[in-house]
N, CA and C atoms as an extended XYZ file, in Angstrom:
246
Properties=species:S:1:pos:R:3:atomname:S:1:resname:S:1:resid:I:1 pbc="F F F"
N        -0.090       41.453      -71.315 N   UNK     1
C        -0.404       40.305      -70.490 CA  UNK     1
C        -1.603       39.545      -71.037 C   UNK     1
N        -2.598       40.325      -71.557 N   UNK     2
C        -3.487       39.363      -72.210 CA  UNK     2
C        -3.681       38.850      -72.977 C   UNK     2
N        -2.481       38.891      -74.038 N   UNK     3
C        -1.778       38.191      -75.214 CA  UNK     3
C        -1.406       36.595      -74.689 C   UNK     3
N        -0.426       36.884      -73.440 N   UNK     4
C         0.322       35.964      -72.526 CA  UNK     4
C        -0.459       35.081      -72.141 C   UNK     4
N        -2.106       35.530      -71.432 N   UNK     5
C        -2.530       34.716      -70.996 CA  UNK     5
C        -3.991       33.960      -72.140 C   UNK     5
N        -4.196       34.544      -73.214 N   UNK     6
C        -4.748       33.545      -74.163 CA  UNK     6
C        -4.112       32.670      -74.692 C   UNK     6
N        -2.573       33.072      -74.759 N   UNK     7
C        -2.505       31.557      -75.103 CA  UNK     7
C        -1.792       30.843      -74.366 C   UNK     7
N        -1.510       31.089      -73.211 N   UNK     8
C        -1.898       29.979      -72.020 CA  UNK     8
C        -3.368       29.026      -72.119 C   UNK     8
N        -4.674       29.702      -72.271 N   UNK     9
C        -5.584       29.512      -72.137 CA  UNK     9
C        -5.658       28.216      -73.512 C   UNK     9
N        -5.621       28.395      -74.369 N   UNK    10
C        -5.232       27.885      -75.866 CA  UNK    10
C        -4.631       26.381      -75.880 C   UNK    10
N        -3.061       26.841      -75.074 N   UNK    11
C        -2.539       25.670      -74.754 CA  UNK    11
C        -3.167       24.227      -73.924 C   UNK    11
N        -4.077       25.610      -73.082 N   UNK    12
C        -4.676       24.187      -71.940 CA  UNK    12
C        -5.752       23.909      -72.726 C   UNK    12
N        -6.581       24.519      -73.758 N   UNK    13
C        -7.645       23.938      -74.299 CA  UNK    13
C        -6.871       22.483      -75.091 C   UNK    13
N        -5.993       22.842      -75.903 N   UNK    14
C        -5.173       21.641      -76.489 CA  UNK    14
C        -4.634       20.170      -75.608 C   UNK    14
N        -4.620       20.836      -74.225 N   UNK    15
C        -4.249       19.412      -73.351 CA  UNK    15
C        -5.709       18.501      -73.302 C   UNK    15
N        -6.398       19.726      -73.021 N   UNK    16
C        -7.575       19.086      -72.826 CA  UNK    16
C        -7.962       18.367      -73.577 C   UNK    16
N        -8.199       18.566      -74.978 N   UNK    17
C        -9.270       17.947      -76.336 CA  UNK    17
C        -7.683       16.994      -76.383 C   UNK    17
N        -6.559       17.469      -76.099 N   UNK    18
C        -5.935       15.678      -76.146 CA  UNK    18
C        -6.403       14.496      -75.327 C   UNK    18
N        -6.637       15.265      -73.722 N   UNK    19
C        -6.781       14.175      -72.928 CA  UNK    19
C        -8.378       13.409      -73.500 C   UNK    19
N        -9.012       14.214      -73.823 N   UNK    20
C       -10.630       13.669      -74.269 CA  UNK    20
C       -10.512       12.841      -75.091 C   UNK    20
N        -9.678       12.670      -76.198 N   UNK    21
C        -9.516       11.677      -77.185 CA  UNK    21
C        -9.447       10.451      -76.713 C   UNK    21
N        -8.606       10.240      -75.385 N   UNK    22
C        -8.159        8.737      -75.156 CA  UNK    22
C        -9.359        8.571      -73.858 C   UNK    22
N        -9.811        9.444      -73.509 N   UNK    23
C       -11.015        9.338      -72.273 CA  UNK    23
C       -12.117        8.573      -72.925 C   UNK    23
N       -12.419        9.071      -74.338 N   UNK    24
C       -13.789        8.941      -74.967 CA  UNK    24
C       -13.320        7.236      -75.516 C   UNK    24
N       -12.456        7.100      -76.025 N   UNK    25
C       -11.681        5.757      -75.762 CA  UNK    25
C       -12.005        4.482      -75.304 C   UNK    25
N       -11.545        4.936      -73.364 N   UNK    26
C       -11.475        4.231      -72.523 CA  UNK    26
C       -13.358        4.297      -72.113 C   UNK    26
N       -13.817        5.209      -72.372 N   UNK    27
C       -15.246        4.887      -72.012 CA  UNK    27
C       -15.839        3.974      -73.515 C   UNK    27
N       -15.920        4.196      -74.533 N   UNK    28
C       -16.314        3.874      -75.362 CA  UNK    28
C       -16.221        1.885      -75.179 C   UNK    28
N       -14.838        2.327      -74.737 N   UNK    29
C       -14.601        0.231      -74.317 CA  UNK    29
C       -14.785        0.007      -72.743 C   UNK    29
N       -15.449        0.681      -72.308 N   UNK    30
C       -15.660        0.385      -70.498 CA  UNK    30
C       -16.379       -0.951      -70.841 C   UNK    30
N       -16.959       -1.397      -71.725 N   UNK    31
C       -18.002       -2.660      -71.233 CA  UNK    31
C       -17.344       -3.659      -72.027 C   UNK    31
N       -16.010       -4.035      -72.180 N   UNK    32
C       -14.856       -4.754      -72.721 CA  UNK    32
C       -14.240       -5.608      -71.429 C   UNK    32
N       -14.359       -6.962      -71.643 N   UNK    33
C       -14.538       -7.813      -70.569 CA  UNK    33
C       -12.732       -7.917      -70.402 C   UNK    33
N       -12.001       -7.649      -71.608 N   UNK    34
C       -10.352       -7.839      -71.285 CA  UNK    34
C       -10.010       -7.115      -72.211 C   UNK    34
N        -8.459       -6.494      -71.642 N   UNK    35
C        -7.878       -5.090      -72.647 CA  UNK    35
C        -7.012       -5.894      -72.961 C   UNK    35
N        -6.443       -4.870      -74.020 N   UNK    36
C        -4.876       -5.433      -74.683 CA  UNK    36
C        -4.632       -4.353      -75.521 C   UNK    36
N        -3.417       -3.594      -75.368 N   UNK    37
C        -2.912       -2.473      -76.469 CA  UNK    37
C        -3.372       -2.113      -77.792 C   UNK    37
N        -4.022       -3.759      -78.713 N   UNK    38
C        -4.661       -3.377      -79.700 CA  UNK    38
C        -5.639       -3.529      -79.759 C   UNK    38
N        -6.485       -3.877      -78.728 N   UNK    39
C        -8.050       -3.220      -78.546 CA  UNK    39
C        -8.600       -1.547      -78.445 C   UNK    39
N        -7.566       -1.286      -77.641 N   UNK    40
C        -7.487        0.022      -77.780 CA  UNK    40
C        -7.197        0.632      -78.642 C   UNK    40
N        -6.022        0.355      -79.447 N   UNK    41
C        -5.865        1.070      -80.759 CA  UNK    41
C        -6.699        1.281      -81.346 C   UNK    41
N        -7.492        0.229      -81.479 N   UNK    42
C        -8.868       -0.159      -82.167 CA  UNK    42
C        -9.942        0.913      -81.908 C   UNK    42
N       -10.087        0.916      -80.681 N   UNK    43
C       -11.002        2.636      -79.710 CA  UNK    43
C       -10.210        3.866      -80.033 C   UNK    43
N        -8.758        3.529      -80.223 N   UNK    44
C        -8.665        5.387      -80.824 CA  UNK    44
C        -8.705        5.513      -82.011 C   UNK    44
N        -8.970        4.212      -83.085 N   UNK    45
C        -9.110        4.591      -84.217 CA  UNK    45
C       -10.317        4.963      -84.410 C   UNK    45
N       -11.719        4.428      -83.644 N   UNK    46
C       -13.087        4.648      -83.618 CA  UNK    46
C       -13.205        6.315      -83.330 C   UNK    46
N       -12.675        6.600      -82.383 N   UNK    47
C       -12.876        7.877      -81.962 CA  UNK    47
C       -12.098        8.886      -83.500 C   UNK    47
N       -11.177        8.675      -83.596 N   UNK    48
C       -11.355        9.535      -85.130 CA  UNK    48
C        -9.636       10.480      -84.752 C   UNK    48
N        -9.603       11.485      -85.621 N   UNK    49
C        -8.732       12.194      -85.862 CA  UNK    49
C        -8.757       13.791      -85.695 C   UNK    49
N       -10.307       13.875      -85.502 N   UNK    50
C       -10.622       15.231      -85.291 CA  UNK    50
C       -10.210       15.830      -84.111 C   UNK    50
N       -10.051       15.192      -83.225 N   UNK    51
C        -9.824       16.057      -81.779 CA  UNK    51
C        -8.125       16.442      -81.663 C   UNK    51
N        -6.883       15.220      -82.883 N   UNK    52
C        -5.817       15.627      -82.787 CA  UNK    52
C        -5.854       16.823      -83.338 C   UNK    52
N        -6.519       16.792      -84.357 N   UNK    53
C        -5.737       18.243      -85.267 CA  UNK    53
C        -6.251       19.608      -84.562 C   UNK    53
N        -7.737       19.614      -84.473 N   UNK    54
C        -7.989       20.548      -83.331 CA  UNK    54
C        -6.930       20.775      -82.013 C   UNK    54
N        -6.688       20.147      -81.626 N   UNK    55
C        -5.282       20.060      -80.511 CA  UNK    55
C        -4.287       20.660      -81.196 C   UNK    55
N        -3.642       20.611      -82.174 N   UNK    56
C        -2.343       20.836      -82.316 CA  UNK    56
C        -2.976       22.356      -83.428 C   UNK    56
N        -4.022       22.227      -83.593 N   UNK    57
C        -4.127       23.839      -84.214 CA  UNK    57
C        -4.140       24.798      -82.584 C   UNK    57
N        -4.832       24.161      -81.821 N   UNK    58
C        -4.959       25.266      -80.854 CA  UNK    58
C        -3.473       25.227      -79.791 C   UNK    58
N        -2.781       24.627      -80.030 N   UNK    59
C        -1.243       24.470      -79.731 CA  UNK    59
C        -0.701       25.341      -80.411 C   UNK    59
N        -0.765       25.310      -81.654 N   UNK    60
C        -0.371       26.660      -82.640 CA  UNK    60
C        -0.848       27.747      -82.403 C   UNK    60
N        -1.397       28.029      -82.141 N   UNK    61
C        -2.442       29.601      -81.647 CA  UNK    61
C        -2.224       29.719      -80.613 C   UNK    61
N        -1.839       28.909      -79.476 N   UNK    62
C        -1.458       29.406      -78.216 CA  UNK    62
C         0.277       29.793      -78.170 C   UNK    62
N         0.888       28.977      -78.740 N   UNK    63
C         2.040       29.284      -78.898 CA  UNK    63
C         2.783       30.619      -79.550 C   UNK    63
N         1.645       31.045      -80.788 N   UNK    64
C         1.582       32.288      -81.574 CA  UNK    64
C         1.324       33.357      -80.559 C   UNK    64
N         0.303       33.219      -79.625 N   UNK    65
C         0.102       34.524      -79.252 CA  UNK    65
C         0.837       34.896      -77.767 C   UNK    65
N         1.650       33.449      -77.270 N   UNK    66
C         2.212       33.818      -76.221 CA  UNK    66
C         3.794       34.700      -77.128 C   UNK    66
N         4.357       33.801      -77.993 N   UNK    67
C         5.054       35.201      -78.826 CA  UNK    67
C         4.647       36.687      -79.563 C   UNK    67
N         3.548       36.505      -80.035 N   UNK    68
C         2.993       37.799      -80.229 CA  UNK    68
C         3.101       38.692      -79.027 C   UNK    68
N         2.860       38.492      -77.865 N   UNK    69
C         2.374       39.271      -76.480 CA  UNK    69
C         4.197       39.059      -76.198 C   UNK    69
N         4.917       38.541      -75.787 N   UNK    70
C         6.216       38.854      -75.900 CA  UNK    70
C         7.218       39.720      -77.179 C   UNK    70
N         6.593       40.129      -78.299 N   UNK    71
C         7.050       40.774      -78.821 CA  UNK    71
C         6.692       41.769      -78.797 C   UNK    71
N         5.201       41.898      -78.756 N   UNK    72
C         4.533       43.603      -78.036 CA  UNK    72
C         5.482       43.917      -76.754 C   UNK    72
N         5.838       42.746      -75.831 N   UNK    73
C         6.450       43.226      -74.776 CA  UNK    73
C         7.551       44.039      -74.540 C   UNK    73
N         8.446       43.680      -75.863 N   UNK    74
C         9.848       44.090      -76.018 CA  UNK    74
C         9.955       45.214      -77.020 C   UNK    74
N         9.020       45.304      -77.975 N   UNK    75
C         8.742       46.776      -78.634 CA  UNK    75
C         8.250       47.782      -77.461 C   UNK    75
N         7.212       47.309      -76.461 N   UNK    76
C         7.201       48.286      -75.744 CA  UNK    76
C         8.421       49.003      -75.058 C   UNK    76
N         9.249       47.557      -74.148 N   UNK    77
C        10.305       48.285      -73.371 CA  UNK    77
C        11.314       49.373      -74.477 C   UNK    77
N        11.412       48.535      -75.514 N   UNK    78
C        12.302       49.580      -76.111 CA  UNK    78
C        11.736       50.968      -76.801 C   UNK    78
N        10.670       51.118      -76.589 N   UNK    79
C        10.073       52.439      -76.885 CA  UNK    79
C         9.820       53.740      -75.854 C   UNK    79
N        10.298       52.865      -74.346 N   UNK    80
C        10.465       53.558      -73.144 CA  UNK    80
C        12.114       53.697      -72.765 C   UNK    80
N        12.259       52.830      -73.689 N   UNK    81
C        14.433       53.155      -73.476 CA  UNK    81
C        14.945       54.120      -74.407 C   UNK    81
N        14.154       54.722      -74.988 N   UNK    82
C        14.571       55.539      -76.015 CA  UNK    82
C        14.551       57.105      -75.784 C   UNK    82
């Protein structure tokens, strides 16, 4: 189970540092008198690239260890069916 639930934990760190990317964004242009789709583009290009890849590494690591902890799971049962 505590395989299961780090990378639960993992996954939600990855929602998170996604949602922060476009937060830091929308604050960065809070004092922007009128929006438009490519103003913003403009603010997520400022904000950078670092917070995607961090995201999708810790997407990978959460995803890894919720299968890791499901494969411990199923070596176990079958080591009690035997």
């Amino acid at each position: 189970m505590a395989k299961r639930g780090a990378g639960i934990a993992f996954i939600a760190i990855s929602a998170l540092l996604l949602s922060v990317k476009y937060i830091s964004a929308a604050i960065f242009g809070s004092g922007v008198a009128s929006w438009d789709e490519g103003l913003f583009n403009a603010m997520l290009s400022y904000v950078g690239n670092t917070l995607n890849i961090f995201s999708l590494l810790s997407l990978l690591v959460g995803i890894l260890y919720i299968a890791w902890g499901e494969y411990d799971e199923l070596k176990r049962k079958e080591k009690t069916n035997i």
